[in-house]
N, CA, C and O atoms as CSV, one atom per row, in Angstrom:
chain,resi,resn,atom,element,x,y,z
A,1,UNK,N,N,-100.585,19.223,57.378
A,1,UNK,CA,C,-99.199,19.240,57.773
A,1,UNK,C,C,-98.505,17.933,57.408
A,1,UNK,O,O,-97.285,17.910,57.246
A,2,UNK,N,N,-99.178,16.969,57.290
A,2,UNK,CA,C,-98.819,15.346,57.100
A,2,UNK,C,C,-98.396,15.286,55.750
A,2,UNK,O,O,-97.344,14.684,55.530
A,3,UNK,N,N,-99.291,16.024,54.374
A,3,UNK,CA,C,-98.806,15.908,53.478
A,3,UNK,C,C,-97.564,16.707,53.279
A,3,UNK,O,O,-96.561,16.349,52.660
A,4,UNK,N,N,-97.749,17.733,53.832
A,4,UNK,CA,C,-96.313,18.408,53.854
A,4,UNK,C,C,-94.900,17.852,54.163
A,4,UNK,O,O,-93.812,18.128,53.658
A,5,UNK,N,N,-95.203,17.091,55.028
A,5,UNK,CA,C,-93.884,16.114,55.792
A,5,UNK,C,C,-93.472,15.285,54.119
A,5,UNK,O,O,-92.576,15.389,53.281
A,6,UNK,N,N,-94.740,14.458,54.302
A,6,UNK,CA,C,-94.923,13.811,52.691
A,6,UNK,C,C,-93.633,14.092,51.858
A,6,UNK,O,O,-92.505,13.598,51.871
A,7,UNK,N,N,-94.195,15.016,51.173
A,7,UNK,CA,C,-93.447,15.860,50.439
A,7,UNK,C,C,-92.358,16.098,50.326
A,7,UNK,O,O,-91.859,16.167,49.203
A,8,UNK,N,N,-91.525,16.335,51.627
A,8,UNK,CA,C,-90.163,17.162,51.300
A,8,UNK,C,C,-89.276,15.534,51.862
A,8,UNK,O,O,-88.130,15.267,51.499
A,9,UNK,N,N,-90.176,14.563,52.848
A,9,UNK,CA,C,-89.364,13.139,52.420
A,9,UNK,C,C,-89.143,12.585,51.304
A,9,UNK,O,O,-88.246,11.753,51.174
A,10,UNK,N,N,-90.174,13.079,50.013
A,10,UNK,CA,C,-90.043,12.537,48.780
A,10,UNK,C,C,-89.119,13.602,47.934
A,10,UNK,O,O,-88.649,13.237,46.857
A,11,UNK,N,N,-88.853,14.992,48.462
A,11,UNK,CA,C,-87.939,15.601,47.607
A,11,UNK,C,C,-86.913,15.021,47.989
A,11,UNK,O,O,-86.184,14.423,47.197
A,12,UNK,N,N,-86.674,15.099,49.297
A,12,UNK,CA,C,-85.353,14.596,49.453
A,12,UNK,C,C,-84.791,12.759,49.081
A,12,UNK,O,O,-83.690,12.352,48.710
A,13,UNK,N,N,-85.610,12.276,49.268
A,13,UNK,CA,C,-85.647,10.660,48.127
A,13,UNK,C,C,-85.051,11.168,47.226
A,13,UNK,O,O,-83.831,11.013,47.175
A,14,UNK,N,N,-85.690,11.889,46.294
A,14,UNK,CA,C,-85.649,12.513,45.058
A,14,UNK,C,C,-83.924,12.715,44.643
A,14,UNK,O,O,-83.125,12.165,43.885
A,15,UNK,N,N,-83.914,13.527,45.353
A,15,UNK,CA,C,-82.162,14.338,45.523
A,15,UNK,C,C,-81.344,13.132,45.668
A,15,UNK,O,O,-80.435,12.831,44.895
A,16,UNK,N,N,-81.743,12.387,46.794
A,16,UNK,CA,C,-80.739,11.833,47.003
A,16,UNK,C,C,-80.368,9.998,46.250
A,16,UNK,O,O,-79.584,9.112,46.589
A,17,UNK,N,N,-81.284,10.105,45.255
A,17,UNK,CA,C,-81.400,9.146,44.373
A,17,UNK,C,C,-80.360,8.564,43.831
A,17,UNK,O,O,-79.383,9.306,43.730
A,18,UNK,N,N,-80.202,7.267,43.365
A,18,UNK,CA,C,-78.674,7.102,42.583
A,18,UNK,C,C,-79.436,6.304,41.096
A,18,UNK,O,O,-80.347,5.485,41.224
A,19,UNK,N,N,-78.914,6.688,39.823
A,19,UNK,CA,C,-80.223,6.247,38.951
A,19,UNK,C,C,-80.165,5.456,38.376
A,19,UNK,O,O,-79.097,5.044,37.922
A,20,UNK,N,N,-81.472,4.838,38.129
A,20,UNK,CA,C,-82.060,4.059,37.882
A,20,UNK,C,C,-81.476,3.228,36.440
A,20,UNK,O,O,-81.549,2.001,36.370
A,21,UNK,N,N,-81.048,3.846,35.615
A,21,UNK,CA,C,-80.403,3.111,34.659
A,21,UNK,C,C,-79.224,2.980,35.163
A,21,UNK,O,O,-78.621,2.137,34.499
A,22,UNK,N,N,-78.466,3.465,36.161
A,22,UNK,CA,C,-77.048,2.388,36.688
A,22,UNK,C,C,-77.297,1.426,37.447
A,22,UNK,O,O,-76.534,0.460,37.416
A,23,UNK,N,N,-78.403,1.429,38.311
A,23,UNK,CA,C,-78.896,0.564,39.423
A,23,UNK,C,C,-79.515,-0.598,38.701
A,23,UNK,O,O,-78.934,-1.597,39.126
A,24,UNK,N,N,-80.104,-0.825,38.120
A,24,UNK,CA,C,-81.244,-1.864,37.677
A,24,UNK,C,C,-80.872,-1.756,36.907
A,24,UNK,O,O,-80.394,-2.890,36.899
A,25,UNK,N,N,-80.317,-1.065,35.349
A,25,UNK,CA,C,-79.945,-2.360,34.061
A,25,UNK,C,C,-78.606,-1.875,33.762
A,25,UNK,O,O,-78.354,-1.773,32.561
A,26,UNK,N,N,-77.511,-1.489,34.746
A,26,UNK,CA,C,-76.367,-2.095,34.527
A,26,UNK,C,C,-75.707,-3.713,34.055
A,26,UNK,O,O,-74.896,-3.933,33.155
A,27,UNK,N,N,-76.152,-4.396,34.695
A,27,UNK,CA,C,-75.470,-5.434,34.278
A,27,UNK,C,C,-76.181,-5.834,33.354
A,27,UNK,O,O,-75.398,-6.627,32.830
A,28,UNK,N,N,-77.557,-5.899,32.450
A,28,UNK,CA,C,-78.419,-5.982,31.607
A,28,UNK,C,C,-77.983,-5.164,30.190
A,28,UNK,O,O,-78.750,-5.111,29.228
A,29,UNK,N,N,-76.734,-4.576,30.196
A,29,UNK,CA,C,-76.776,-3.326,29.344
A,29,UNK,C,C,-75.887,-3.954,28.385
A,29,UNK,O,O,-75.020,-4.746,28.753
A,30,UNK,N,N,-76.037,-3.683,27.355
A,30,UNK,CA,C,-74.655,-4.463,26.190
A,30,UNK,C,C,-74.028,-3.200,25.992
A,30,UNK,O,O,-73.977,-2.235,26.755
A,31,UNK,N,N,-73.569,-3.352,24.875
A,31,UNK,CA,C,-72.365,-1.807,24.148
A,31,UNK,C,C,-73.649,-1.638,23.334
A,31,UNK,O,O,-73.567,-0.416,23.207
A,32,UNK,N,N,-74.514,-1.886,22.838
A,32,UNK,CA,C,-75.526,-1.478,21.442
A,32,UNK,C,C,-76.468,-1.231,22.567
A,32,UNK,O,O,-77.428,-0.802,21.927
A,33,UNK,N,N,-76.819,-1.215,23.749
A,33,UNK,CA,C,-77.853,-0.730,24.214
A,33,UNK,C,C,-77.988,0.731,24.298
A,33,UNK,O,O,-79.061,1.322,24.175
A,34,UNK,N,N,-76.529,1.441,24.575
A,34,UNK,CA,C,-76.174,2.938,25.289
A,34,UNK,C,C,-77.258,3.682,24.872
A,34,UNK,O,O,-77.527,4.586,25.663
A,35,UNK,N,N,-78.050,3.610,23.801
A,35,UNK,CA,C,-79.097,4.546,22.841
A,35,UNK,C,C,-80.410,4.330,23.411
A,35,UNK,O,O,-81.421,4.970,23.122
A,36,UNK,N,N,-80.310,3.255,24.354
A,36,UNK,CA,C,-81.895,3.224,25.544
A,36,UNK,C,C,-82.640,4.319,25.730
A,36,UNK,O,O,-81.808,5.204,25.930
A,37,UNK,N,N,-84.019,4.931,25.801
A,37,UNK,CA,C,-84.233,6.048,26.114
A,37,UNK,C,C,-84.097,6.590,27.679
A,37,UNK,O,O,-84.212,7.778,27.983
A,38,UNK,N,N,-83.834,5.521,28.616
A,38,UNK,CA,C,-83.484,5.357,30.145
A,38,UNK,C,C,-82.307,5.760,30.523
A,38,UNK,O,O,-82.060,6.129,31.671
A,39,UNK,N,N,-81.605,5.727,29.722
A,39,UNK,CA,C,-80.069,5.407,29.958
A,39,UNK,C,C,-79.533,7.568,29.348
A,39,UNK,O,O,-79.859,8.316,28.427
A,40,UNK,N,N,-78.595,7.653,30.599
A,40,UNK,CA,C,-77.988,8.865,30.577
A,40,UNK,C,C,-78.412,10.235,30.861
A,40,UNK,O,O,-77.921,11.213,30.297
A,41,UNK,N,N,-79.555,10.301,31.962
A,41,UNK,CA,C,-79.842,10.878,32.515
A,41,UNK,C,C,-79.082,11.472,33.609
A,41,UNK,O,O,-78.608,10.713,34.454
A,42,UNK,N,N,-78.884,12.861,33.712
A,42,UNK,CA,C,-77.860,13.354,34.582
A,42,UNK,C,C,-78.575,14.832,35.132
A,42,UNK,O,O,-77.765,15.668,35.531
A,43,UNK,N,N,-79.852,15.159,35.173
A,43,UNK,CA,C,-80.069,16.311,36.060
A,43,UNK,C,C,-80.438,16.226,37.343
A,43,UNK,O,O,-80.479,17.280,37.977
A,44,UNK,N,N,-80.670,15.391,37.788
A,44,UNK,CA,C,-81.085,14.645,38.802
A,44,UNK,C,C,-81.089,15.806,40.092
A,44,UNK,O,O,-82.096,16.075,40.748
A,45,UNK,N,N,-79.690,16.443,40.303
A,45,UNK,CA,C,-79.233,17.483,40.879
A,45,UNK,C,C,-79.238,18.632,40.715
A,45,UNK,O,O,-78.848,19.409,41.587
A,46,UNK,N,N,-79.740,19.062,39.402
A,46,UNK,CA,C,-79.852,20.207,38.280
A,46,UNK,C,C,-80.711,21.158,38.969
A,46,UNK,O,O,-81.495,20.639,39.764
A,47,UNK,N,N,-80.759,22.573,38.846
A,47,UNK,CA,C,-81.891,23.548,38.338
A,47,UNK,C,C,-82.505,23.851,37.453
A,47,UNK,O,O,-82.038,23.829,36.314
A,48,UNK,N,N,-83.342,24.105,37.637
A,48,UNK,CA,C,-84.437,24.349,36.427
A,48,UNK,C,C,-83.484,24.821,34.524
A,48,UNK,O,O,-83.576,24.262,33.432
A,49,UNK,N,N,-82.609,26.157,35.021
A,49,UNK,CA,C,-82.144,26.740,34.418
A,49,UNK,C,C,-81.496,25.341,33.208
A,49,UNK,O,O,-81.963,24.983,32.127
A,50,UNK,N,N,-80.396,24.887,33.898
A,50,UNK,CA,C,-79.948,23.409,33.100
A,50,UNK,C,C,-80.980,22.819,32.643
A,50,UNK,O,O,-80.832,22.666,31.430
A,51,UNK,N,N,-82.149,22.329,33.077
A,51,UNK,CA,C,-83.288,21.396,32.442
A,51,UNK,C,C,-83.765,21.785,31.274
A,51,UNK,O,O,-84.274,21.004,30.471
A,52,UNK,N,N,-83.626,23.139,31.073
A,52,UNK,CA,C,-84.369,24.206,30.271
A,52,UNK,C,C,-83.592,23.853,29.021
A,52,UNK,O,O,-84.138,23.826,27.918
A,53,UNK,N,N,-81.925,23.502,29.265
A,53,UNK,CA,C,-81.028,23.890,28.165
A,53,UNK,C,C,-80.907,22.181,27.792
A,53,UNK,O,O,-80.289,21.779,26.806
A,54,UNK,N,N,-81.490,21.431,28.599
A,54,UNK,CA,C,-80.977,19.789,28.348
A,54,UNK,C,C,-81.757,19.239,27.288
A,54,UNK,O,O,-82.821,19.728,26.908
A,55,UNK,N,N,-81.352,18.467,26.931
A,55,UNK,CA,C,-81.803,17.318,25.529
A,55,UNK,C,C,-83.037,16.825,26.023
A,55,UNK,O,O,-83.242,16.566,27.208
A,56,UNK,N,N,-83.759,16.714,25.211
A,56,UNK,CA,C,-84.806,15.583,25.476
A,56,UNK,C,C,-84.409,14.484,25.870
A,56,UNK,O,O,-85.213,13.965,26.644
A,57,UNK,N,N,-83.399,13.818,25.651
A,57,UNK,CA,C,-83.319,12.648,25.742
A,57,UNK,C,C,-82.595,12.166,27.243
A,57,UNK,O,O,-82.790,11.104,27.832
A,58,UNK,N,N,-81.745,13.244,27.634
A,58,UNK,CA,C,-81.325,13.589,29.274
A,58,UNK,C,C,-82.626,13.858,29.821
A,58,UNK,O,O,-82.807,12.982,30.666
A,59,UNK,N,N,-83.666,14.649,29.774
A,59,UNK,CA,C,-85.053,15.262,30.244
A,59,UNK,C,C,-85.932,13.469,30.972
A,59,UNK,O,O,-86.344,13.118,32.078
A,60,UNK,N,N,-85.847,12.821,29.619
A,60,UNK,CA,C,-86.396,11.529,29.393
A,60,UNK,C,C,-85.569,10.723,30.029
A,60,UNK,O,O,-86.131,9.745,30.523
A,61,UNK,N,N,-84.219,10.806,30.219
A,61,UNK,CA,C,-83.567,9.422,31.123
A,61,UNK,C,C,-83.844,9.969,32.477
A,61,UNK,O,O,-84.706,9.309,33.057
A,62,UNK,N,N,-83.479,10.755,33.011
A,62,UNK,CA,C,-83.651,11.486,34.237
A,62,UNK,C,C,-85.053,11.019,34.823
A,62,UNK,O,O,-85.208,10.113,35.642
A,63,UNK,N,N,-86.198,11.927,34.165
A,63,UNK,CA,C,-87.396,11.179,34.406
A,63,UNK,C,C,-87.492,9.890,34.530
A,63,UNK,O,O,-88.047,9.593,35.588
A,64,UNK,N,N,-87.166,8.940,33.856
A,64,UNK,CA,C,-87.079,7.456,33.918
A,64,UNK,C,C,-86.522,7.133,35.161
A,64,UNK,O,O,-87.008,6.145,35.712
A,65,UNK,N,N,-85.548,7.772,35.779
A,65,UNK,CA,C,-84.905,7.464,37.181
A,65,UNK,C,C,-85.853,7.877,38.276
A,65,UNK,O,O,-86.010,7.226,39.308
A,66,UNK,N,N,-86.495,9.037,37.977
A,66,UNK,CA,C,-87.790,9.402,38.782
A,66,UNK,C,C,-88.483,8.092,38.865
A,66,UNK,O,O,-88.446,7.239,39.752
A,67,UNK,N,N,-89.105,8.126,37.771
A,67,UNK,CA,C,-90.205,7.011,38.207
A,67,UNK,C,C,-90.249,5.958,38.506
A,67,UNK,O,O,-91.173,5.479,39.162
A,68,UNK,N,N,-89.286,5.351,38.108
A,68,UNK,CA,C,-88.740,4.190,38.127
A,68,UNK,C,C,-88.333,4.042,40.139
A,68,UNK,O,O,-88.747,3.178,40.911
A,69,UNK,N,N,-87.483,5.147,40.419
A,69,UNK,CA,C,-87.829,4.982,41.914
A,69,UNK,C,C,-89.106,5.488,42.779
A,69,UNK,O,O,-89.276,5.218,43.968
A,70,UNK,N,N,-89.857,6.166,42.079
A,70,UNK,CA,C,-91.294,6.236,42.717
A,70,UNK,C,C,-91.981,4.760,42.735
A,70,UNK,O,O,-92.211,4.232,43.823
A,71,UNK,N,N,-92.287,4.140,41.586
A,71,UNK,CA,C,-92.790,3.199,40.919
A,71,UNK,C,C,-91.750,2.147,40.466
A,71,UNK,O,O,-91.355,2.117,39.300
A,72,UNK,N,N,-91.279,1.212,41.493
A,72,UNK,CA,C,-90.142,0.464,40.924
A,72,UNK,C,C,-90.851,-0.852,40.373
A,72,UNK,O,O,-90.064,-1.792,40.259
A,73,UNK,N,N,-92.045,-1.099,40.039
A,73,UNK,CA,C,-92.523,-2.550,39.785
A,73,UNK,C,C,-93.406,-2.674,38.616
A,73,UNK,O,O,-94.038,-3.657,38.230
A,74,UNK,N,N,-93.296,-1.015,37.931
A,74,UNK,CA,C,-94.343,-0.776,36.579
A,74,UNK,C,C,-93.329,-1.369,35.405
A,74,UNK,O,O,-92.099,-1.356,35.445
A,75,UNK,N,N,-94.220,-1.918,34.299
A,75,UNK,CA,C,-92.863,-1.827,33.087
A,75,UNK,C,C,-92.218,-1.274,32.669
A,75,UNK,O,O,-92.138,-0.100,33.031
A,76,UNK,N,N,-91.370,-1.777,31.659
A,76,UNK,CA,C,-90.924,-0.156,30.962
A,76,UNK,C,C,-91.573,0.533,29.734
A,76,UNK,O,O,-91.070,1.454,29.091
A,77,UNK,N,N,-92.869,-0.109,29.493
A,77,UNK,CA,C,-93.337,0.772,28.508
A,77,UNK,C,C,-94.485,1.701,29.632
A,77,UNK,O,O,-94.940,2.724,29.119
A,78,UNK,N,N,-94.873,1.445,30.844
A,78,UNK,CA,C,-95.146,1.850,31.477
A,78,UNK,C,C,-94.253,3.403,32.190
A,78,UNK,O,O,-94.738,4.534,32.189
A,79,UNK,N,N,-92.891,3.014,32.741
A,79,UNK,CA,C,-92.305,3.886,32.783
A,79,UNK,C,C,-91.804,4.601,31.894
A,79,UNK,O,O,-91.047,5.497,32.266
A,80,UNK,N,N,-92.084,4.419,30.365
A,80,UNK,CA,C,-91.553,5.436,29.954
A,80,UNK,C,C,-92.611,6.310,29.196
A,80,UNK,O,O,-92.317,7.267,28.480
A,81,UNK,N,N,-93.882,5.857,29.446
A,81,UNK,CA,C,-95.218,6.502,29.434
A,81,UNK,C,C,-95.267,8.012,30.238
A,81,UNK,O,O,-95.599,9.175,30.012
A,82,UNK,N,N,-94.554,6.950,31.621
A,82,UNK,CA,C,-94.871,8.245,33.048
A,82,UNK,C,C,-94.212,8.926,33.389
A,82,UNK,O,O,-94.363,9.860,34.177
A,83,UNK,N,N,-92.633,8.272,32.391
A,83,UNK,CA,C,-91.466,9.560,32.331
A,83,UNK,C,C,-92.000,10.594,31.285
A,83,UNK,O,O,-91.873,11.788,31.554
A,84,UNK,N,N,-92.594,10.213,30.097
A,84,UNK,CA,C,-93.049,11.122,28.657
A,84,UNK,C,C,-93.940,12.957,29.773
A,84,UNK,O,O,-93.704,14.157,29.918
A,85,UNK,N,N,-94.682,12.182,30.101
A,85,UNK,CA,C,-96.167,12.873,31.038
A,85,UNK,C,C,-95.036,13.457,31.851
A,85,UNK,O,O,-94.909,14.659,31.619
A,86,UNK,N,N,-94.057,12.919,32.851
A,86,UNK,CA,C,-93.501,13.416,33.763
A,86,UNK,C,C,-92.681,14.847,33.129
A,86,UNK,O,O,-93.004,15.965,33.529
A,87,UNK,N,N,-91.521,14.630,32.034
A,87,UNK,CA,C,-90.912,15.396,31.694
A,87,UNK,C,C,-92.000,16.494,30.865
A,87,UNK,O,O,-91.870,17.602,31.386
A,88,UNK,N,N,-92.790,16.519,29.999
A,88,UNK,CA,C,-93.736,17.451,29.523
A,88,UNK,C,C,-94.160,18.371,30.747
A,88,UNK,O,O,-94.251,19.591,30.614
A,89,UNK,N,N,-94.366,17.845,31.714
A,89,UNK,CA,C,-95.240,18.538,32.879
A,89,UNK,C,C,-94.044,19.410,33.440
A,89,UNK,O,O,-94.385,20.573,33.655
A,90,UNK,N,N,-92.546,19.080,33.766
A,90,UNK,CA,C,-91.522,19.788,33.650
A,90,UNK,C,C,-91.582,21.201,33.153
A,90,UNK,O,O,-91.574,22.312,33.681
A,91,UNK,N,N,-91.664,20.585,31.562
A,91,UNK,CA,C,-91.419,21.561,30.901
A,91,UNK,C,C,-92.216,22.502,30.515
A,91,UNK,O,O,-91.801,23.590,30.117
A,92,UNK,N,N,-93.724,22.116,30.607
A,92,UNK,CA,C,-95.191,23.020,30.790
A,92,UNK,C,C,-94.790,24.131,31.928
A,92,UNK,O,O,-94.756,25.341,31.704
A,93,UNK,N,N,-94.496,23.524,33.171
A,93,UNK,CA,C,-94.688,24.229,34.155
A,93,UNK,C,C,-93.481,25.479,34.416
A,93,UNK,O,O,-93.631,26.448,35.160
A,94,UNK,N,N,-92.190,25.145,33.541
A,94,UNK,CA,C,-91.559,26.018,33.749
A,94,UNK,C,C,-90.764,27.177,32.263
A,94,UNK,O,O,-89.861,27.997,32.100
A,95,UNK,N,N,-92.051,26.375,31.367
A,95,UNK,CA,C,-92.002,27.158,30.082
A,95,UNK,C,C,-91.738,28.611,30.051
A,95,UNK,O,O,-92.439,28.970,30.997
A,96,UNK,N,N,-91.179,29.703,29.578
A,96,UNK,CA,C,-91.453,30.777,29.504
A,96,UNK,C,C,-91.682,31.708,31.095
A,96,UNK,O,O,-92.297,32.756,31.291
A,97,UNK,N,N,-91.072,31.011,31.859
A,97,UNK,CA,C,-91.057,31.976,33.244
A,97,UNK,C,C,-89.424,31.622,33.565
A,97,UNK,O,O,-88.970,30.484,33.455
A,98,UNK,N,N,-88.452,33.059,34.072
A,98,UNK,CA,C,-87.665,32.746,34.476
A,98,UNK,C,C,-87.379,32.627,36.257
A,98,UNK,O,O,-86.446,32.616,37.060
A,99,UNK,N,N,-88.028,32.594,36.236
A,99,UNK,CA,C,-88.601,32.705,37.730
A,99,UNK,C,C,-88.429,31.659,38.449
A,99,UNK,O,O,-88.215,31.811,39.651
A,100,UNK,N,N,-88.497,29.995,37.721
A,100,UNK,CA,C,-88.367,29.144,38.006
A,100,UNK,C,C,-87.251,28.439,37.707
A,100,UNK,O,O,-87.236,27.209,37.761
A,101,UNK,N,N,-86.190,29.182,37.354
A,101,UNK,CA,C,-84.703,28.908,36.464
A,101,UNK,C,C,-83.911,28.387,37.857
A,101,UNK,O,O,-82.948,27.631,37.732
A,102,UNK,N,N,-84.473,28.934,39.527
A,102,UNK,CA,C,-83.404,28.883,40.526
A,102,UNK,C,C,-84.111,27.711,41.379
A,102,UNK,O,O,-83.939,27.558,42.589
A,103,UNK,N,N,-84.765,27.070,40.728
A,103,UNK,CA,C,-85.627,25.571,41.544
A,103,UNK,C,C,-84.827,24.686,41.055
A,103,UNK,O,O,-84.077,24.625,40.081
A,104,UNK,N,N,-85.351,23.490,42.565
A,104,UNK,CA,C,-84.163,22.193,41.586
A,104,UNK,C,C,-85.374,21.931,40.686
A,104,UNK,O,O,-86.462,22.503,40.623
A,105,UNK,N,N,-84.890,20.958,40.048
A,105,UNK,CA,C,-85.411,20.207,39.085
A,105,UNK,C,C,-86.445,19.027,40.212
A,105,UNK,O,O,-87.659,19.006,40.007
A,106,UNK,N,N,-85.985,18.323,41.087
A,106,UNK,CA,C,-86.502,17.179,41.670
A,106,UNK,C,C,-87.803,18.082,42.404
A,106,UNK,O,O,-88.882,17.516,42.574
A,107,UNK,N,N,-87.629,19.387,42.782
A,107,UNK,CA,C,-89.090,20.160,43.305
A,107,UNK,C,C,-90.050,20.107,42.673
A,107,UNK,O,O,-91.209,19.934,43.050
A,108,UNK,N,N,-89.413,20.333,41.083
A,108,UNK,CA,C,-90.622,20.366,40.344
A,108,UNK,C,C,-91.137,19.294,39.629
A,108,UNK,O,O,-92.084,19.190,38.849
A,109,UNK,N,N,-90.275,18.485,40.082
A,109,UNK,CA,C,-90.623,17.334,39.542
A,109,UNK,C,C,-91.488,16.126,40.603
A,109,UNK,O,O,-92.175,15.146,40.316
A,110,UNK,N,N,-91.240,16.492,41.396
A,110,UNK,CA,C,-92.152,15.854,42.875
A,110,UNK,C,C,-93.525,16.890,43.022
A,110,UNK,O,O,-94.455,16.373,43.641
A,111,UNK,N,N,-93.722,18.090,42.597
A,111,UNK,CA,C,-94.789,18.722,42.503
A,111,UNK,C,C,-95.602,17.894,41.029
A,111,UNK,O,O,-96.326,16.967,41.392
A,112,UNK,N,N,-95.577,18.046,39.961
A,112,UNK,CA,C,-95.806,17.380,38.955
A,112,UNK,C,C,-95.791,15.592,39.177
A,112,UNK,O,O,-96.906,15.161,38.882
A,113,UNK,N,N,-95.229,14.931,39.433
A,113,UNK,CA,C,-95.380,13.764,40.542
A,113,UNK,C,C,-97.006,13.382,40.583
A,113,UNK,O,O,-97.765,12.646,39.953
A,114,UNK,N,N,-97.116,14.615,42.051
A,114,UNK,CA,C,-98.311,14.621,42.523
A,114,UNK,C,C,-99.768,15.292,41.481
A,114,UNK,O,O,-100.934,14.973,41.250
A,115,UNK,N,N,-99.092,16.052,41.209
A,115,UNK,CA,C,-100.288,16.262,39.775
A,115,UNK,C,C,-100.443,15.273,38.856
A,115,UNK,O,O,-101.486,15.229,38.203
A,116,UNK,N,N,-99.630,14.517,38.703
A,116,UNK,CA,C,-100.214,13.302,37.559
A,116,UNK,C,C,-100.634,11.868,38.400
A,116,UNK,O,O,-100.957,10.772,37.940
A,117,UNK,N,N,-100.518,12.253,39.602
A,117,UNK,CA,C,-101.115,10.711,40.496
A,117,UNK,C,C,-100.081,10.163,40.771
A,117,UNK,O,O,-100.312,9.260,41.575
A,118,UNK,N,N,-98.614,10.267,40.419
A,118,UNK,CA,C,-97.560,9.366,40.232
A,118,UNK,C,C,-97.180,9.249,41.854
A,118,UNK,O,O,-96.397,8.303,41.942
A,119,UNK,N,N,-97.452,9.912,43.367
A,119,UNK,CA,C,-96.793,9.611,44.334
A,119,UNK,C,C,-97.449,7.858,44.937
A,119,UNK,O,O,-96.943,7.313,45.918
C-alpha cells in the first residue's frame, strides 16, 4: 500500500511540474542555444494520444524535465541518457495499442520511471 501512496505522490509531482529547461537554464540560455535537446518540451500535461503525434525532440525535452526533476543533481549527459531510455520506454509501451491514447503521459511515464530504476 506504501508503494502505492509512492506513486500517485510522484504522479502528481509529475503533473504538477514547471520545466526544467525554464527553471534551471533560463538565465543560462543565449538566442543560439534554443536548439538544446532540453529545451521545448511541452507534454508535460498531454495524453498519450498527443505524445504519439509529438516530435522527438518535444518527446526528448519533456523527458528531460522528468528527470531532471526526479534526479536534479545527475549531468546532462547523464540526463539526457535517462531522458533517451525514458522517452523510448514511452513509446515501447504505448506503441501500437490505442488503448493507451486516454492516459496522461506523466502515468506512463512514472510507471516506466520505475521500470528503469529512475524513482
Amino acid at each position: 500500500m506504501l508503494f502505492i501512496i509512492q506513486q500517485i505522490k510522484k504522479d502528481k509531482e509529475l503533473e504538477n511540474q514547471v520545466s526544467y529547461s525554464d527553471e534551471v537554464y533560463k538565465e543560462n540560455l543565449s538566442s543560439n542555444s534554443r536548439n538544446e535537446w532540453y529545451v521545448g518540451g511541452n507534454l508535460h500535461r498531454s495524453k498519450i494520444e498527443e505524445w504519439k503525434s509529438a516530435t522527438d525532440e518535444n518527446k526528448m525535452a519533456t523527458c528531460a524535465d522528468f528527470i531532471m526533476k526526479m534526479k536534479p543533481n545527475i549531468s546532462i549527459n547523464e540526463a539526457k541518457s535517462h531522458a533517451l531510455n525514458l522517452k523510448n520506454c514511452i513509446d515501447e509501451a504505448t506503441y501500437g495499442s490505442d488503448y493507451t491514447n486516454d492516459e496522461k503521459v506523466t502515468q506512463i511515464a512514472a510507471t516506466c520511471a520505475i521500470i528503469l530504476g529512475y524513482n
